[in-house]
N, C-alpha and C positions, 0 to 999 in steps of 0.2 A: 504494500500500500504506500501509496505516495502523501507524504504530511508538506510539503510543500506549498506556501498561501501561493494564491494565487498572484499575487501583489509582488511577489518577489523571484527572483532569480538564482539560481547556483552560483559562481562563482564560475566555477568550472564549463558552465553552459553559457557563459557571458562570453568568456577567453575564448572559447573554443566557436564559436557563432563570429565573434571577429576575425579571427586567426581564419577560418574558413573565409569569409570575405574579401579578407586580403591573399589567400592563398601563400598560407603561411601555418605550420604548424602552429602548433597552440605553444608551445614551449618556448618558442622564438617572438612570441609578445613580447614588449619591452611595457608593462605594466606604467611606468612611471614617464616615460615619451610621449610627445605631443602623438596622439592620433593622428592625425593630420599626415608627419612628418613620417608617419608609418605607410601612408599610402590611403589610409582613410578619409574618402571626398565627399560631401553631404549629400549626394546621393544615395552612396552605401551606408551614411548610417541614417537616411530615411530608410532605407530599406534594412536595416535592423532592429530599429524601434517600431517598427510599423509588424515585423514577425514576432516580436515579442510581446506587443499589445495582442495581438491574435490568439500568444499563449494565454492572455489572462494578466498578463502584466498591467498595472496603473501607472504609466507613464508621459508626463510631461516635454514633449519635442523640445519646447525652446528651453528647458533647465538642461537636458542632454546634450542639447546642442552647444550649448555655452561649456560646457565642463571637457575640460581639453585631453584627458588620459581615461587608461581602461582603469585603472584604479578607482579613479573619481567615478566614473561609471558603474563600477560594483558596489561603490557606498551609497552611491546616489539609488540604484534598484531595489538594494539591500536594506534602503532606509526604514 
């Protein structure tokens, strides 16, 4: 059974859903680098906030948008 809120995200299903995007293992994230400078263009992450509302997620585009690393993104999901 999955206990997982609906509201929130893995950790591990964050990393890996970008790492996928950029075609990039999950390992080779740089958690703490600008997104951006990783290759993520606001497109892709429409299109990952937009897969992750569809899970169930409560997510605010323009606070995601503004927070510049996958880090801030995991605390930001996580909140």
């Amino acid at each position: 059974m999955n206990d997982t809120s609906p509201q929130a995200l893995q950790q591990d299903r964050i990393v890996a859903d970008i790492a996928a995007m950029l075609q990039i293992e999950a390992a080779e994230l740089d958690l703490d680098a600008l997104l951006s400078e990783q290759g993520l263009d606001s497109l892709r992450m429409i299109t990952l906030i937009e897969s992750w509302r569809a899970a169930g997620a409560d997510i605010d585009f323009h606070r995601m948008m503004a927070l510049p690393t996958a880090r801030e993104w995991i605390a930001e999901l996580n909140a």
